[in-house]
C-alpha positions as CSV (number, residue, x, y, z in Angstrom):
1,X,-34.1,34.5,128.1
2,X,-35.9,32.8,130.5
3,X,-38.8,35.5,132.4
4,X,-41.2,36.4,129.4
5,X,-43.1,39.1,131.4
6,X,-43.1,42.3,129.8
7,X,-43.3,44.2,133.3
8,X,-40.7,46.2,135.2
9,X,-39.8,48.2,131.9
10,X,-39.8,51.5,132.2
11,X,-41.7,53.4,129.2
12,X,-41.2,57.0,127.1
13,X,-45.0,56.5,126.5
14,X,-46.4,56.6,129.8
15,X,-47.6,60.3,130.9
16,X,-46.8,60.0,134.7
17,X,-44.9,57.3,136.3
18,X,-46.3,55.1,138.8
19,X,-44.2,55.5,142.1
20,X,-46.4,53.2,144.6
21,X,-47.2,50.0,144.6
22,X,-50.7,50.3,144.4
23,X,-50.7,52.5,141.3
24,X,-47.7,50.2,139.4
25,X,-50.2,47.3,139.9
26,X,-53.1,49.9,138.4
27,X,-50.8,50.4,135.4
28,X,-50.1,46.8,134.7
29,X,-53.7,45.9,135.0
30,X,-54.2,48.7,132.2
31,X,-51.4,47.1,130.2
32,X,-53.3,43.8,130.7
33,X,-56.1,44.8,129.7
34,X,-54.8,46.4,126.4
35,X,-53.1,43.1,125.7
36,X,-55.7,41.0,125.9
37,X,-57.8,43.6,123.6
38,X,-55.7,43.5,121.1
39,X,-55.4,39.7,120.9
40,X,-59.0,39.3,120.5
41,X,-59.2,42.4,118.1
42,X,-56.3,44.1,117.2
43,X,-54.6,47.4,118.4
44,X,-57.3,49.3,115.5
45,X,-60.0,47.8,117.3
46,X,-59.0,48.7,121.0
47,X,-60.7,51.4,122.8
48,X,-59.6,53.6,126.0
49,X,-63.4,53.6,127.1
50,X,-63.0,49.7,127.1
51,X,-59.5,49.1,128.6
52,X,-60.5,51.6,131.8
53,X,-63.7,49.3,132.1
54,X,-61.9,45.8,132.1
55,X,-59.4,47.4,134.2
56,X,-61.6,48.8,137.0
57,X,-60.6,51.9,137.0
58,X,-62.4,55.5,135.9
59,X,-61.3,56.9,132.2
60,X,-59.5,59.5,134.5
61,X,-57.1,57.3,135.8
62,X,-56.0,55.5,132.6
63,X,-55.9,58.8,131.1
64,X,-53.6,59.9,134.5
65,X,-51.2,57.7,132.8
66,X,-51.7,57.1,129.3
67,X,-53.0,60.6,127.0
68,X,-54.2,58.0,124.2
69,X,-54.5,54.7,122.9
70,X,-51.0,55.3,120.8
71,X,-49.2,55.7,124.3
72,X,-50.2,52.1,125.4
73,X,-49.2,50.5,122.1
74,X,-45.9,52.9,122.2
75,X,-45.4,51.0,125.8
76,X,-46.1,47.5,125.2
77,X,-43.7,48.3,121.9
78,X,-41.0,49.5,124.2
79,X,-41.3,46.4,126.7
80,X,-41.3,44.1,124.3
81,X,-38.3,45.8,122.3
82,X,-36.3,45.5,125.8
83,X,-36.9,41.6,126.2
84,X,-35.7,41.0,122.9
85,X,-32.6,43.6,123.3
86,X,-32.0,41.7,126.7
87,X,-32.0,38.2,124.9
88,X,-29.7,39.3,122.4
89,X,-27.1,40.9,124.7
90,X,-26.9,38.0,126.8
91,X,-26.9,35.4,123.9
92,X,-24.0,37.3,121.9
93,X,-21.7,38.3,125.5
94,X,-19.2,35.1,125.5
95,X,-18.9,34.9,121.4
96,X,-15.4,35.0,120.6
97,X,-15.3,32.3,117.6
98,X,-17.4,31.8,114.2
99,X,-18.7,28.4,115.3
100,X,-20.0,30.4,118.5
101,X,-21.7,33.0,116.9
102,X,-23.4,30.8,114.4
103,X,-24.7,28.6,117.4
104,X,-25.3,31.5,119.5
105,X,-27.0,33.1,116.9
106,X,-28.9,30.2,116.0
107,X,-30.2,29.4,119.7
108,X,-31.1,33.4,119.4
109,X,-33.6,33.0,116.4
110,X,-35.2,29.6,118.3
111,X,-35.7,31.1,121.6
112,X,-37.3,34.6,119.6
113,X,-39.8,32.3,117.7
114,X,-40.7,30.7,120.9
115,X,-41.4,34.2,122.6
116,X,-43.8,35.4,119.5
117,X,-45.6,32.1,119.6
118,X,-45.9,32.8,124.1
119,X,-46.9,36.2,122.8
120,X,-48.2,36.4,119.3
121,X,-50.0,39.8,120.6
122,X,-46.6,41.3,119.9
123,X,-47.4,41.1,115.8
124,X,-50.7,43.3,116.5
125,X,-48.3,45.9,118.4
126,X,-45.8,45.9,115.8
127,X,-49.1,46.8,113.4
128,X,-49.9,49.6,115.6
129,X,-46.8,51.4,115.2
130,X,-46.4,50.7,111.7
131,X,-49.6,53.8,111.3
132,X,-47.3,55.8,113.2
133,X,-44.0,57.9,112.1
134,X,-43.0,58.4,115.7
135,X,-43.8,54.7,117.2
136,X,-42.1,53.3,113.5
137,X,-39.3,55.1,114.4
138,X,-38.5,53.1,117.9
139,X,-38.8,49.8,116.0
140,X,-36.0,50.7,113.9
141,X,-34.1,52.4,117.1
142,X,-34.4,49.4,118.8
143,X,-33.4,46.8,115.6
144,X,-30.1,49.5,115.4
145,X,-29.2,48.9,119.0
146,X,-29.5,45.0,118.9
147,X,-27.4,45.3,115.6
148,X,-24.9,47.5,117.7
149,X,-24.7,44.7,119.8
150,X,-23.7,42.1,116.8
151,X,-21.4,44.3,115.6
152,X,-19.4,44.5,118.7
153,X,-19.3,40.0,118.0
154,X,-18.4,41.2,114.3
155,X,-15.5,43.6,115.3
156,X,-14.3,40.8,117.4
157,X,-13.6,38.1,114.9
158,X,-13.0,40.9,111.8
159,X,-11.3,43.7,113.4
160,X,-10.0,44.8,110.1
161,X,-13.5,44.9,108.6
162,X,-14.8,48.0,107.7
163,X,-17.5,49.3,110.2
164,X,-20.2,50.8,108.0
165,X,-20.1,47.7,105.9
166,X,-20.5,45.6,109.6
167,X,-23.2,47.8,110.5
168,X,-25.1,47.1,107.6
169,X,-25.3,43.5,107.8
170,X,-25.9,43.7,111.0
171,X,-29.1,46.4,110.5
172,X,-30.6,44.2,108.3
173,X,-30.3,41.0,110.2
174,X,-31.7,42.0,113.0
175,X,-34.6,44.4,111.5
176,X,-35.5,40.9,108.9
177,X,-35.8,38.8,111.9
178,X,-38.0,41.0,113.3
179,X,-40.1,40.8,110.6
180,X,-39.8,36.9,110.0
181,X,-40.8,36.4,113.0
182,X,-44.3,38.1,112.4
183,X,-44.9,36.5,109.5
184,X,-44.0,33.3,110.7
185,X,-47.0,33.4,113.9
186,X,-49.5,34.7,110.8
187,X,-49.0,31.2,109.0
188,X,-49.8,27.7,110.2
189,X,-47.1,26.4,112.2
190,X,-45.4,23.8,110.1
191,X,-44.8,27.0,107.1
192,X,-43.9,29.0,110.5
193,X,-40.7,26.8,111.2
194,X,-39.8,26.7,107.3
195,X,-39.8,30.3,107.3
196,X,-37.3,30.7,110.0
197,X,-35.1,28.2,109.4
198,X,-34.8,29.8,105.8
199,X,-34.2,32.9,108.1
200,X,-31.4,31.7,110.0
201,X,-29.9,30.2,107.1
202,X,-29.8,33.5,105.3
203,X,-29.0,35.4,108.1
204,X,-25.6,33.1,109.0
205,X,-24.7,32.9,105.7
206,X,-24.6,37.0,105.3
207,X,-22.5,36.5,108.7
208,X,-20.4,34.6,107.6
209,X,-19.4,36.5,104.6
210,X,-18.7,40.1,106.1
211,X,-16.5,37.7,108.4
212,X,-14.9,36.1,106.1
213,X,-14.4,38.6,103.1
C-alpha cells in the first residue's frame, strides 16, 4: 500500500454527504482537525466545540455533517478500516503457493506496522469505539471481511479443508494483528518490533497448519 491518506472513503457515519468541492474540503478539514485532537489528547478528550473552532467553521456546519463526536471517530474508523482491507486484498491477489502466502503475508504485517507508526492516531480511534456496541461492532465487520479475503488464499491451497475451520483461523489472525499492532505503537520501539515478529510467527505457523492438516 503505497498512499496512506485516509481521504476519499466514503463513511456510514457522516450525516449528509459532501457533493462539492468546497464542502468535501470543509469535511476533511473537520476530519483533520479531529485527528490532530486526538493525537494530542485522545478521542475522550476531543470536543465538537473545539474541532468546529480549529476548523473554521460554525458548530452548525460540523454539526451539518457529523450529529456527535461518535460520528467522527465512527469515520476515521471506517477510513482507516478500508486502507488496511485495501492492503490486504492487494497483498493476498497473486498467492497461489505456501511460500507465497507466508511472504505475502509477512510483507503484509511489515507494511501494517509501518502504517500505525505513520499514524499511531489510529490506536486512540480504535479506543473510541471500543466504548461503543455499534462502532465495536464495525471493527470486527471489518477484521471478518479481511479474513474473508485469506480464506479465499486458504481455499486455494486446501480446497478440501473444511470452511468453518478456515474461517476461524483466519478471524483470529486478522482480528490479533489488529490488536498487535496497537500494542506494539504503545511500547518503545525496539519491544514494538519483538512483539510483531512473535506475531507473524504465530500467525504463519496457525497458517500453516489449517493448510497442512
Amino acid at each position: 500500500m503505497q498512499d496512506h491518506s485516509v481521504q476519499g472513503a466514503a463513511s456510514q457515519g457522516l450525516r449528509k454527504t459532501p457533493n462539492q468541492r468546497r464542502s468535501k474540503e470543509r469535511v476533511e478539514k473537520m476530519l483533520s482537525v479531529a485527528i490532530e485532537l486526538i493525537s494530542q489528547s485522545g478521542s475522550d478528550a476531543m470536543r465538537m466545540s473545539e474541532v468546529a473552532k480549529l476548523a473554521g467553521v460554525s458548530i452548525g456546519s460540523l454539526y451539518q455533517y457529523f450529529p456527535d463526536k461518535r460520528a467522527i471517530i465512527q469515520t476515521l474508523a471506517e477510513r482507516y478500516n478500508a486502507l488496511g482491507k485495501d492492503c490486504i486484498k492487494a497483498g493476498l491477489a497473486h498467492v497461489r503457493t505456501m511460500d507465497e502466502l507466508c511472504a505475502a503475508f509477512g510483507a503484509l504485517i511489515d507494511e501494517y506496522y509501518e502504517l500505525f507508526l505513520a499514524e499511531p492516531v489510529m490506536r486512540d480511534i480504535w479506543s473510541g469505539t471500543q466504548a461503543d456496541k455499534a462502532l465495536r461492532k464495525i471493527e470486527l465487520a471489518s477484521s471478518r471481511e479481511s479474513a474473508s479475503d485469506l480464506v479465499n488464499v486458504l481455499t486455494r491451497l486446501q480446497p478440501k479443508m473444511d470452511v468453518d475451520e478456515l474461517s476461524a483461523s483466519a478471524f483470529l489472525v486478522m482480528h490479533l494483528g489488529e490488536a498487535t499492532m496497537r500494542l506494539a505503537i504503545s511500547v518503545d520501539p525496539g519491544e514494538g518490533e519483538k512483539l510483531v515478529a512473535g506475531y507473524k510467527h504465530m500467525a504463519l505457523t496457525e497458517l500453516r497448519r489449517v493448510v497442512h492438516a
